[in-house]
N, CA, C and O of each residue as an XYZ file, in Angstrom:
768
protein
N      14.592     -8.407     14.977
C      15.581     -8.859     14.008
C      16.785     -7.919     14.017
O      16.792     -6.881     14.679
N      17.791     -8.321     13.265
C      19.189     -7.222     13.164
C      19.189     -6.078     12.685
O      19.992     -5.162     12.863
N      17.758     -6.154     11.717
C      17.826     -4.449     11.051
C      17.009     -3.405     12.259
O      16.695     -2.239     12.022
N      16.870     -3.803     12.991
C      15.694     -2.982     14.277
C      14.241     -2.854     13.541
O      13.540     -1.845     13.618
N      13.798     -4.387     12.601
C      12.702     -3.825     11.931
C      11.635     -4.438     12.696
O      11.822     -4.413     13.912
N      10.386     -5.073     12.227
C       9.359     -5.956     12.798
C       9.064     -6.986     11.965
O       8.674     -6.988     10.798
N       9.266     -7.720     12.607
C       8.370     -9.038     11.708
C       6.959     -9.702     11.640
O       6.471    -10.320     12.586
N       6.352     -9.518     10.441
C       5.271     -9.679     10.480
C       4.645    -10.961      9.884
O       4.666    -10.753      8.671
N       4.070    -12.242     10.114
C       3.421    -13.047      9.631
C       2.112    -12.829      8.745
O       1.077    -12.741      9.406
N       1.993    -12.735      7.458
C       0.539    -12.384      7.113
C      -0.464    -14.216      6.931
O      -0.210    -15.281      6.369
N      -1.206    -13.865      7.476
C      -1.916    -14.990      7.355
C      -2.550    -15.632      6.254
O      -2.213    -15.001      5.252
N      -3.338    -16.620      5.926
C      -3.059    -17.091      4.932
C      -1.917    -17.995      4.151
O      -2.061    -19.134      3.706
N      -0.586    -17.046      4.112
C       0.567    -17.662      3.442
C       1.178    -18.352      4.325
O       1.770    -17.796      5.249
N       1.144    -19.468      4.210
C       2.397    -20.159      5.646
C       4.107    -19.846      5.429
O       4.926    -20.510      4.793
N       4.244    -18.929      5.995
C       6.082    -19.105      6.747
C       6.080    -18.072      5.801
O       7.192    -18.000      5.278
N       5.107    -17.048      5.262
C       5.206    -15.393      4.927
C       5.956    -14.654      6.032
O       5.130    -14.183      6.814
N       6.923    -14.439      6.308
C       7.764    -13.213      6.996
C       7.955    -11.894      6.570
O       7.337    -12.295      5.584
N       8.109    -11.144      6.419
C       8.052     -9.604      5.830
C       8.975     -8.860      6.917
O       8.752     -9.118      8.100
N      10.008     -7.944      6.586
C      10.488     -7.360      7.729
C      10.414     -5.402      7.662
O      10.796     -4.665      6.753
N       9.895     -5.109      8.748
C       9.310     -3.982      8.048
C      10.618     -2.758      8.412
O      10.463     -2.125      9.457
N      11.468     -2.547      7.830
C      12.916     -1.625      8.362
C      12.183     -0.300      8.870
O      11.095      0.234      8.653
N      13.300     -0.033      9.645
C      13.143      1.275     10.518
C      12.708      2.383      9.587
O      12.982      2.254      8.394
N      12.155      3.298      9.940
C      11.700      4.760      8.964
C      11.056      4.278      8.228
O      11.401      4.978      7.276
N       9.895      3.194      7.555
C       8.811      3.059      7.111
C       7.769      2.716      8.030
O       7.743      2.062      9.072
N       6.841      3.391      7.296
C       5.402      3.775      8.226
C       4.392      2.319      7.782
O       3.384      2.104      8.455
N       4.717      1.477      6.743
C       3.896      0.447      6.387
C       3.801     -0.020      5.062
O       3.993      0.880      4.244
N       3.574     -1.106      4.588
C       3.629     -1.634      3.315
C       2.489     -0.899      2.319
O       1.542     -0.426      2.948
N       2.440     -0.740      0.919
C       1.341     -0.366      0.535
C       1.302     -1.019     -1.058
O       0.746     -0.487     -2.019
N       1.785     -1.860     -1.061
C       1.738     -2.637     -2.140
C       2.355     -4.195     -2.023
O       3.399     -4.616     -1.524
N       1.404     -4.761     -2.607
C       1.830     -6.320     -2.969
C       1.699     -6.674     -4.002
O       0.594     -6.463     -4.501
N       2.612     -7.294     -4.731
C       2.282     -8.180     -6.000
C       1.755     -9.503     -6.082
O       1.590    -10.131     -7.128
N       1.486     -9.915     -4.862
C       0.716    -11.252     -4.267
C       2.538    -12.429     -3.897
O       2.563    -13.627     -3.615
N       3.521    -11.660     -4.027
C       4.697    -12.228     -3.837
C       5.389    -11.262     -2.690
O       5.394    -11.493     -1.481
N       6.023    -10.025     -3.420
C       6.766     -9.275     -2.404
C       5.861     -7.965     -1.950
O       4.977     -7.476     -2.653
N       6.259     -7.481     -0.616
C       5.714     -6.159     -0.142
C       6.966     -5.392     -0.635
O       8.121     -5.633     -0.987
N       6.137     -4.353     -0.476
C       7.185     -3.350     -1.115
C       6.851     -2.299      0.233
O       5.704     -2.016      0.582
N       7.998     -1.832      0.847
C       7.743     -0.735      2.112
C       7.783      0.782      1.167
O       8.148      0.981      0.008
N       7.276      1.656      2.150
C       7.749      2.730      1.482
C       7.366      3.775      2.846
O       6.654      3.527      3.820
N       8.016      4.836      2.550
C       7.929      6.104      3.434
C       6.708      6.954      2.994
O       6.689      7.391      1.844
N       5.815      7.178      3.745
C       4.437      7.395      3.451
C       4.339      9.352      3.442
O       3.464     10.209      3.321
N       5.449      9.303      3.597
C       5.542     11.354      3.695
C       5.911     11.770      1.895
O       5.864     12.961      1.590
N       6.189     10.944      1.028
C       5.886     11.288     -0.216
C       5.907     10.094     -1.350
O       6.476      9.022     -1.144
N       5.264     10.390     -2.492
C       5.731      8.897     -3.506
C       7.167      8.623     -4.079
O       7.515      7.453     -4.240
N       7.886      9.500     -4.344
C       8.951      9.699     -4.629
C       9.032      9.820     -5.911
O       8.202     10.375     -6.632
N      10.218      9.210     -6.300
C      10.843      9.770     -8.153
C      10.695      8.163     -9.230
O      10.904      6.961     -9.064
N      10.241      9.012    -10.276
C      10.053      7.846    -11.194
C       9.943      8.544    -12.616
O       9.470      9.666    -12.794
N      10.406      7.786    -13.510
C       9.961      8.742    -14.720
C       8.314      8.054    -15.566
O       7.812      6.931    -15.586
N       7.879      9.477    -16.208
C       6.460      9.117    -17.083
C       6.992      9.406    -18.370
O       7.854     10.208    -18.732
N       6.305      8.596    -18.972
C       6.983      9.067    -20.370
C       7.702      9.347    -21.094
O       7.571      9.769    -22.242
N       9.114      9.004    -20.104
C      10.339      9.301    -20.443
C      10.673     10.632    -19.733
O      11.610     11.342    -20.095
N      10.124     10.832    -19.042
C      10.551     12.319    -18.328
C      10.698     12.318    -16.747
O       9.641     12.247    -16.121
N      11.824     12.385    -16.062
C      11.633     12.342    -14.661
C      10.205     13.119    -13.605
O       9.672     14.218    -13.761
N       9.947     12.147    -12.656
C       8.779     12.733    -12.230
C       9.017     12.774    -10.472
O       9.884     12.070     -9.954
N       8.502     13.306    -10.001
C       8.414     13.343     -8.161
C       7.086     13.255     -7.843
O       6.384     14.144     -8.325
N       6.399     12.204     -6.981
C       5.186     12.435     -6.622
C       5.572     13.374     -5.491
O       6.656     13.383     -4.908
N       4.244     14.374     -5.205
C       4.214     15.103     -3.918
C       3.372     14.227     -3.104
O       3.715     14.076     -1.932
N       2.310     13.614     -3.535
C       0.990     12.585     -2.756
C       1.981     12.172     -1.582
O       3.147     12.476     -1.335
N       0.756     11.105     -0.770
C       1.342     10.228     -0.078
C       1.530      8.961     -0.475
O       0.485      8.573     -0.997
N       2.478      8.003     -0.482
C       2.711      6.815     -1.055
C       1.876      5.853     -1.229
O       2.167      4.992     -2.060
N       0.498      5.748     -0.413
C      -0.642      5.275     -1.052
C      -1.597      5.615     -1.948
O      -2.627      4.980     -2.176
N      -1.160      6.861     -2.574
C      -2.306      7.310     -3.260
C      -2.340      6.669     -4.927
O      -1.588      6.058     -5.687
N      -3.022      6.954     -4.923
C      -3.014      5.902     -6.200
C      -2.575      6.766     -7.706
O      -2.955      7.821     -8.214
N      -1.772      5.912     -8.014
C      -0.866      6.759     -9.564
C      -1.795      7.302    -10.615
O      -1.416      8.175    -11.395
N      -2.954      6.818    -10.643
C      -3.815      7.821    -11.234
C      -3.689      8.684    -11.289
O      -3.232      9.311    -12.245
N      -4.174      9.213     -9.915
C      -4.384     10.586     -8.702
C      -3.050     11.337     -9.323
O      -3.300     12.489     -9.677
N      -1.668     10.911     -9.529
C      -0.529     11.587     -9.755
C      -0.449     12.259    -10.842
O      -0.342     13.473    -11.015
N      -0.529     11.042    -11.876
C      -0.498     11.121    -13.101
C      -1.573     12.106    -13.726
O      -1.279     12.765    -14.723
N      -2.984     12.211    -13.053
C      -3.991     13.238    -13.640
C      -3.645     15.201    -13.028
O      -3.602     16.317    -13.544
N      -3.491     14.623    -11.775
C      -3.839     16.306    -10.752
C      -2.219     16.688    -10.588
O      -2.078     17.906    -10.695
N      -1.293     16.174    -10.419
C       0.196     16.470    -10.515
C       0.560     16.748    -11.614
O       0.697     17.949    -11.846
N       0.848     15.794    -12.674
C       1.271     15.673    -13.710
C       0.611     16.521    -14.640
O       1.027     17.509    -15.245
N      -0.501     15.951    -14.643
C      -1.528     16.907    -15.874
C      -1.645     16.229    -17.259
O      -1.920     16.805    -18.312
N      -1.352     14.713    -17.062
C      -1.284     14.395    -18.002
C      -3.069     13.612    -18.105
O      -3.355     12.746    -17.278
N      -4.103     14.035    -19.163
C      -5.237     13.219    -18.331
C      -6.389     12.447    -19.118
O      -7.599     12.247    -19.011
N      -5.054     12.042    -20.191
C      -5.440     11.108    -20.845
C      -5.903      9.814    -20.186
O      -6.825      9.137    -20.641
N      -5.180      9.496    -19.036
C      -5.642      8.065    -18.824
C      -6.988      8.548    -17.374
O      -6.976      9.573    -16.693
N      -7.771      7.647    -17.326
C      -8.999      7.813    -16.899
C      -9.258      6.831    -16.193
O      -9.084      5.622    -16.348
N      -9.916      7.763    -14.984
C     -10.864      6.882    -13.654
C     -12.210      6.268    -14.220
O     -13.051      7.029    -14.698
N     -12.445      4.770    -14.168
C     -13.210      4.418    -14.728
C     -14.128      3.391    -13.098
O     -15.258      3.564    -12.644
N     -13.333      2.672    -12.772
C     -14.465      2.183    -11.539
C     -13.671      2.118    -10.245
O     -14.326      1.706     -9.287
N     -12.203      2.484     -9.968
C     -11.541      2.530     -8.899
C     -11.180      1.355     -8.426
O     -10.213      1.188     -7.683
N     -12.175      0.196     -8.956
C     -11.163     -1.180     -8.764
C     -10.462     -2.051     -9.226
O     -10.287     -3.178     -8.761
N      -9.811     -1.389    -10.597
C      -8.864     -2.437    -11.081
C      -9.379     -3.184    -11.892
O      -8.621     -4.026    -12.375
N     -11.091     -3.183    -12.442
C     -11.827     -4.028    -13.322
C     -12.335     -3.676    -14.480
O     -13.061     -4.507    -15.025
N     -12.112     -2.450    -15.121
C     -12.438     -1.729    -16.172
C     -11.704     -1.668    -17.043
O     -11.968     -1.883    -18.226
N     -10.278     -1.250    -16.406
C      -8.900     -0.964    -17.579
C      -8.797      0.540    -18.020
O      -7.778      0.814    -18.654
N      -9.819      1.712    -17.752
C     -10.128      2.974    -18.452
C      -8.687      3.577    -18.118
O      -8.241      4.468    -18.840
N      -7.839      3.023    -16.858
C      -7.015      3.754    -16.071
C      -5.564      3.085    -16.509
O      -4.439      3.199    -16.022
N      -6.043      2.387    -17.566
C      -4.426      1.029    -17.649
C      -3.119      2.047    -18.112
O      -3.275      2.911    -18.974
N      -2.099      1.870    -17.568
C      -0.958      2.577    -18.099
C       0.186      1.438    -18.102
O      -0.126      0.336    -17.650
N       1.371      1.624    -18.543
C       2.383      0.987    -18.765
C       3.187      0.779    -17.554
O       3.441      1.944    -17.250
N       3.934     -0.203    -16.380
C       4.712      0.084    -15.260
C       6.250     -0.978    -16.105
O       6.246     -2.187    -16.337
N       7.277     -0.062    -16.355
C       7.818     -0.941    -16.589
C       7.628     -1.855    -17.712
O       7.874     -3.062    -17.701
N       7.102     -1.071    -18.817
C       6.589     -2.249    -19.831
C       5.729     -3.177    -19.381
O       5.800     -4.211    -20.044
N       4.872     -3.210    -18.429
C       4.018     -4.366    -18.626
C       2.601     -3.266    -17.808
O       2.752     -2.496    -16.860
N       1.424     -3.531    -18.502
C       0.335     -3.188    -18.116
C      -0.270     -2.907    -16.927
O      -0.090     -3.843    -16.147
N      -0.906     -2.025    -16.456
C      -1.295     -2.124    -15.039
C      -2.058     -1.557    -14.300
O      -1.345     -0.933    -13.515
N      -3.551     -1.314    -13.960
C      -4.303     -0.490    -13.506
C      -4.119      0.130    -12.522
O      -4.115     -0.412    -11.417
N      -3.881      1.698    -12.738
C      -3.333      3.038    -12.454
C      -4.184      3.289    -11.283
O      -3.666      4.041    -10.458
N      -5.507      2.797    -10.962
C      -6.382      3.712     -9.967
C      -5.927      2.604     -8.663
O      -6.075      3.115     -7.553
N      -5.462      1.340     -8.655
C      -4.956      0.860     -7.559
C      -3.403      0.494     -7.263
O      -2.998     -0.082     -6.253
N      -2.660      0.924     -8.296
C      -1.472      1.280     -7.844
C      -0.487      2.251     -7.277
O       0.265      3.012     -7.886
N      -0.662      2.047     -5.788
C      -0.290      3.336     -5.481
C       1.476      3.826     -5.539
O       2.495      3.166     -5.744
N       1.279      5.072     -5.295
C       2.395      6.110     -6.499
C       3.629      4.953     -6.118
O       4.405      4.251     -6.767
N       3.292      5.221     -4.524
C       4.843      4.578     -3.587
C       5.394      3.156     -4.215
O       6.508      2.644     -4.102
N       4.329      2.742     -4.852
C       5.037      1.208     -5.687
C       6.019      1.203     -7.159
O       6.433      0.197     -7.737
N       6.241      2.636     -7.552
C       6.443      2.754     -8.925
C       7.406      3.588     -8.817
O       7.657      4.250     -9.824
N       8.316      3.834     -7.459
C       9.620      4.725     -7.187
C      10.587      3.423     -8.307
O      10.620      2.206     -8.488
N      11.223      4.633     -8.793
C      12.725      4.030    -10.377
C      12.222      3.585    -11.002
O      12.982      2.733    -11.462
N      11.055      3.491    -11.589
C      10.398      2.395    -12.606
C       9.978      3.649    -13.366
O       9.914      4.830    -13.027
N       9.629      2.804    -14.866
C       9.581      3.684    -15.569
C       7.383      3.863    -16.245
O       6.857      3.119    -17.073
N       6.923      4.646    -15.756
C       5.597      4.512    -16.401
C       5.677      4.829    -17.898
O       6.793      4.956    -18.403
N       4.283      5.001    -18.840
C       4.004      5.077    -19.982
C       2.490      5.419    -19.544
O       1.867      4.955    -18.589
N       2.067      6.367    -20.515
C       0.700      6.817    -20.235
C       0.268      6.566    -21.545
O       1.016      5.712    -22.023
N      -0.810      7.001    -22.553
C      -1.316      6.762    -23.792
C      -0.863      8.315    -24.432
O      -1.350      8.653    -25.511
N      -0.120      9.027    -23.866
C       0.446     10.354    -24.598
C       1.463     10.149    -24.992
O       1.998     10.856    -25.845
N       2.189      8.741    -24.274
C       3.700      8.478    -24.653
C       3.467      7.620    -25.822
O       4.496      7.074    -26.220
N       2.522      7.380    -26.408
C       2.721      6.758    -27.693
C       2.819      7.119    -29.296
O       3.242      6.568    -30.312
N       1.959      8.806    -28.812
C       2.319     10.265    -30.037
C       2.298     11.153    -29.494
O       2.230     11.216    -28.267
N       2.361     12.267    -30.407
C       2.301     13.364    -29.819
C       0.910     13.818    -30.727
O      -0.064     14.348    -30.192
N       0.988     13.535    -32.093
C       0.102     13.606    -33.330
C      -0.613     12.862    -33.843
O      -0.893     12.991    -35.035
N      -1.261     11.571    -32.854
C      -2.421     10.535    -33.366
C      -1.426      9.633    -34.684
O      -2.028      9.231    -35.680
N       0.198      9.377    -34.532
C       0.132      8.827    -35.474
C       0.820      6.932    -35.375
O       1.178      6.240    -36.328
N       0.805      6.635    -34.211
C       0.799      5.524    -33.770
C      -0.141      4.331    -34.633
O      -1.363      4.361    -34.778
N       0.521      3.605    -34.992
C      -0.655      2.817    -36.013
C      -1.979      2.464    -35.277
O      -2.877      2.320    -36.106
N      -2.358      2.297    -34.136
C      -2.941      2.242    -33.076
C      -4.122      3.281    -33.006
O      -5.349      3.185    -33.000
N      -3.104      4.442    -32.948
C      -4.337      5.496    -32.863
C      -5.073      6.083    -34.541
O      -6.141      6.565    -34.917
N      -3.781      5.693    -35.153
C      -4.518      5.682    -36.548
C      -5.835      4.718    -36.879
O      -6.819      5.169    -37.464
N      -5.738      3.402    -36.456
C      -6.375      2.719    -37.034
C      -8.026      2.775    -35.901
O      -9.143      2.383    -36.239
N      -7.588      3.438    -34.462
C      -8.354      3.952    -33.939
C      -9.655      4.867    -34.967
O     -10.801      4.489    -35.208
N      -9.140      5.820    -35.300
C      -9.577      7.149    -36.095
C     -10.263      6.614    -37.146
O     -11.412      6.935    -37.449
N      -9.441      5.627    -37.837
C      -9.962      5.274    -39.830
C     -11.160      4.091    -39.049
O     -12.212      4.030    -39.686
N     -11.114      3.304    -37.953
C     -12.750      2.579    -37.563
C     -13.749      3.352    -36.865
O     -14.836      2.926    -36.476
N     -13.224      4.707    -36.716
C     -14.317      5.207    -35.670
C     -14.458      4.432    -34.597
O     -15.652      4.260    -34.352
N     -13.473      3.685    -33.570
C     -13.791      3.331    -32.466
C     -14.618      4.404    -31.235
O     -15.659      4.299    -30.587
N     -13.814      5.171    -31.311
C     -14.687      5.813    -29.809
C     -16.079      6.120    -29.926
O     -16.602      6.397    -31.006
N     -16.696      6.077    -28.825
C     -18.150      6.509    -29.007
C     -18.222      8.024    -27.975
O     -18.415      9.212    -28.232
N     -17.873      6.996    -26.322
C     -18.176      8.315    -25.853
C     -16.734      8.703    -25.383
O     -16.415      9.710    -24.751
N     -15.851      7.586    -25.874
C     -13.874      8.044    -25.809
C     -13.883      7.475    -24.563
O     -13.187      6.460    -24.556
N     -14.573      7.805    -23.127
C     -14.279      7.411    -21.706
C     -12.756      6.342    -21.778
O     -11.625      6.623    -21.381
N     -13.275      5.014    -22.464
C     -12.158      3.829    -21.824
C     -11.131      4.174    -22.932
O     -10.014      4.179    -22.414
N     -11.071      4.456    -24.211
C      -9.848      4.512    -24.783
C      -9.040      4.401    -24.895
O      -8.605      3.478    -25.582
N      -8.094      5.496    -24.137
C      -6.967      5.396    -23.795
C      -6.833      4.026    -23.006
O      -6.232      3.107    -23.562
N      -7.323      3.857    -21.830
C      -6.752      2.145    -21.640
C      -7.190      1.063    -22.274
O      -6.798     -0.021    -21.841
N      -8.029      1.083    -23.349
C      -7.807      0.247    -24.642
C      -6.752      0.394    -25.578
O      -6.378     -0.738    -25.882
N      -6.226      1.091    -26.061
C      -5.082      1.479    -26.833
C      -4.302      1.071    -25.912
O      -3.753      0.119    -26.467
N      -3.750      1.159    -24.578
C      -2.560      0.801    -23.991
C      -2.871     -0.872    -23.698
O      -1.839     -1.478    -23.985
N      -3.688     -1.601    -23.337
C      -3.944     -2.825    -23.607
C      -3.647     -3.227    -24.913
O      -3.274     -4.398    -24.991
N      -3.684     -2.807    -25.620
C      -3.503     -2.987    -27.269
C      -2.168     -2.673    -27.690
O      -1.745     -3.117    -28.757
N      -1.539     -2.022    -27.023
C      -0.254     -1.854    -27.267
C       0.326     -2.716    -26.635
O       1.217     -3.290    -27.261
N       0.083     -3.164    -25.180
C       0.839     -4.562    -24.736
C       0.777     -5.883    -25.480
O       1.490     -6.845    -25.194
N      -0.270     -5.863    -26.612
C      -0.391     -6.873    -26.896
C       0.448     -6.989    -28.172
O       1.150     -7.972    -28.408
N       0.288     -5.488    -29.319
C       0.773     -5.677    -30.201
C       2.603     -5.944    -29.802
O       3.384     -6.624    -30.467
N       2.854     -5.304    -28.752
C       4.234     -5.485    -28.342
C       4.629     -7.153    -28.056
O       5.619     -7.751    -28.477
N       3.961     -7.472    -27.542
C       4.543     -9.063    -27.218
C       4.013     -9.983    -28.457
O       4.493    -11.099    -28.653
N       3.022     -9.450    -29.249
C       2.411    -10.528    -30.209
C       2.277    -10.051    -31.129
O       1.053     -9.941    -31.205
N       2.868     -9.459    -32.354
C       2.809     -8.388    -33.164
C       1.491     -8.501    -34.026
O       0.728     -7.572    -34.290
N       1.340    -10.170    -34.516
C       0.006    -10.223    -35.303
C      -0.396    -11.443    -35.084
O      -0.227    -12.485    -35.717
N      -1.395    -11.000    -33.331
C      -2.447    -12.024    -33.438
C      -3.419    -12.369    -34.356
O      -3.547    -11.864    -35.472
N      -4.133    -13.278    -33.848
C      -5.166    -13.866    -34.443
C      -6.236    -12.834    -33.703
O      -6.065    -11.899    -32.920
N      -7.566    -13.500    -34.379
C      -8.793    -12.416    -34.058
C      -9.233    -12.867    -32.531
O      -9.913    -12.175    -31.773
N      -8.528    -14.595    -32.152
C      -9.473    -14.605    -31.007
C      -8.087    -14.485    -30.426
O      -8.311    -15.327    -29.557
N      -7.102    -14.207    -30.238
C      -6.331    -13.553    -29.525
C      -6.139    -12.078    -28.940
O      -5.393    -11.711    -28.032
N      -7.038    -11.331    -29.733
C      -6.986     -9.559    -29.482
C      -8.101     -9.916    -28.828
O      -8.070     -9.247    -27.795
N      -9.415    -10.817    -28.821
C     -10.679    -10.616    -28.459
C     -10.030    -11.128    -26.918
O     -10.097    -10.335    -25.979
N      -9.453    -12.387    -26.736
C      -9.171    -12.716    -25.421
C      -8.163    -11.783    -24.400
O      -8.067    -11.796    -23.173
N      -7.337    -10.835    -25.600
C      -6.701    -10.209    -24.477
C      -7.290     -8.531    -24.303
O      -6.769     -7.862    -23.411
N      -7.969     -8.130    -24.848
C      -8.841     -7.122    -24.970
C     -10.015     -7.305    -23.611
O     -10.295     -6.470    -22.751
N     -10.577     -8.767    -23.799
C     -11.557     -8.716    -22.668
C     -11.189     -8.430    -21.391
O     -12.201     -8.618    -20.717
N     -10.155     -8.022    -20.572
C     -10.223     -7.395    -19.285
C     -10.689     -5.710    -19.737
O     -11.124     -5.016    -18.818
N     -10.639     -5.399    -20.433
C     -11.064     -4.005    -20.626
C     -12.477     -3.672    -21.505
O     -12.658     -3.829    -22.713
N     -13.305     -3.218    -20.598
C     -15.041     -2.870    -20.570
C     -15.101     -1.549    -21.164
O     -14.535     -0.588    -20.643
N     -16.066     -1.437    -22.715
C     -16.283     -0.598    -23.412
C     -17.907     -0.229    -23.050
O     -18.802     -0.550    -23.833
N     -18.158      0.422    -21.883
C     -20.017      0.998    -21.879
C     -20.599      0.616    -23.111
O     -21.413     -0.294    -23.266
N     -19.977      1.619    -24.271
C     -20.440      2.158    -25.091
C     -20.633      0.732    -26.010
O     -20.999      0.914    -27.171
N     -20.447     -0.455    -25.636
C     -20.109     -1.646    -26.593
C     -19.509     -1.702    -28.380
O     -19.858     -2.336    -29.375
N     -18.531     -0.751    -28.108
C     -17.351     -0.770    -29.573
C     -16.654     -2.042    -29.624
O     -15.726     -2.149    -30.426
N     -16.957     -2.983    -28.911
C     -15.935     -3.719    -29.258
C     -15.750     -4.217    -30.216
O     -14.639     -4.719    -30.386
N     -16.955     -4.316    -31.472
C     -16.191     -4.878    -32.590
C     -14.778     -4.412    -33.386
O     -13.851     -5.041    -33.896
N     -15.142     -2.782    -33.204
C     -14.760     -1.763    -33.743
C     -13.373     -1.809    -33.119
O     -12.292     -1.917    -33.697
N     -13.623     -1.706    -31.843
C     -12.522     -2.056    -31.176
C     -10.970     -3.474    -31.533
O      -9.756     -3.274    -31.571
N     -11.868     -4.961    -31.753
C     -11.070     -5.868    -32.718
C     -10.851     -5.379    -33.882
O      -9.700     -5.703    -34.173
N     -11.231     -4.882    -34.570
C     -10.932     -4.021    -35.906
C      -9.583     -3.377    -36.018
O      -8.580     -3.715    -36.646
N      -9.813     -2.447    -35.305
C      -8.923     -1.283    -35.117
C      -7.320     -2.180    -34.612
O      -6.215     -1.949    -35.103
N      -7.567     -3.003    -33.738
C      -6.097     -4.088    -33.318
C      -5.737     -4.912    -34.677
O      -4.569     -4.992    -35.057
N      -6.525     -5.356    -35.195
C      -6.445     -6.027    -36.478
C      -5.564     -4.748    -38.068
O      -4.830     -4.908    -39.043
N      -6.049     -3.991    -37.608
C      -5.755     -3.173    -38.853
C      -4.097     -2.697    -38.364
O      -3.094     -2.594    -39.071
N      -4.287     -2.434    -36.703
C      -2.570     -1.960    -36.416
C      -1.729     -2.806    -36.871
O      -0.753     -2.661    -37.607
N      -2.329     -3.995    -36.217
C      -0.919     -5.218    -36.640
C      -0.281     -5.644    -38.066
O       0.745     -6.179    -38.487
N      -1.348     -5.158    -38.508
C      -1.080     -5.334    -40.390
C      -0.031     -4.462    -40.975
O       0.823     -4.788    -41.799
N      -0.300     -2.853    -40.208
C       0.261     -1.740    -40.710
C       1.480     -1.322    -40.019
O       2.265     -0.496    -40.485
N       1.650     -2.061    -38.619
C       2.830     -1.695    -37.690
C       3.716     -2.052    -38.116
O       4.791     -1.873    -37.544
């Protein structure tokens, strides 16, 4: 092609083209729409929490990995590595997104949110209403319950009960809090 890149057909999608430009080593993210290329010698710059960040990793590594051993921030948590738990959910851009399979290289200029960016002092109605139900048992998924819970109270300020229960269920509590868990969403939305 004109950019000196390669073109690649992925199978499956009919008349999927992708063009891979010069100086990238390979795609490492899809949204099931666009690839996103990236230069695999670092993740690059993005802010967390409102604070500019640089991954050192390599652009596949997964923003977890950044966000815990770089950053130091380590509230949000490895829970099964595939994207089916939620323990790891953080914010990309305002919208939700499990941290242990998104790797860093997909989240260059975008802005993350971790569950530290929501206090500094437990006083988020969220984490309050966390505290006054005694949700946690053994704490593990938490934090990506509260950030699931915050996507929701954000787009839906005061669901209904089977609305927190339906959007709550991608995220698996071991410890089975979930009543405690609808509780605690129920009591934010009242008080937010």
């Amino acid at each position: 092609n004109t950019t000196g890149g390669y073109a690649i057909t992925f199978g499956g999608v009919s008349g999927t083209t992708v063009s891979i430009p010069n100086g990238y080593a390979c795609f490492v993210y899809c949204d099931g729409t666009n690839f996103y290329p990236c230069d695999t010698s670092s993740g690059g710059n993005f802010s967390v929490n409102g604070k500019a960040a640089t991954a050192q990793a390599e652009t596949d590594t997964p923003l977890l990995w950044v966000i815990r051993d770089e950053l130091g921030l380590t509230g949000t948590k490895f829970g099964c590595g595939a994207a089916l738990c939620g323990a790891c959910t953080v914010h990309i851009d305002g919208q939700p997104a499990r941290s242990c399979q998104t790797p860093v290289g997909s989240v260059a200029g975008k802005k993350v949110s971790t569950v530290e960016s929501l206090s500094k002092d437990n006083s988020h109605p969220l984490q309050v209403a966390w505290i006054k139900h005694e949700v946690p048992q053994c704490g593990y998924c938490q934090s990506g319950q509260i950030m699931s819970a915050a996507d929701l109270l954000k787009n839906n300020p005061k669901p209904t009960r089977e609305q927190i229960v339906e959007h709550m269920s991608t995220n698996i509590c071991r410890c089975g809090t979930y009543q405690r868990i609808v509780r605690a969403v129920e009591r934010a939305s009242k008080e937010a």
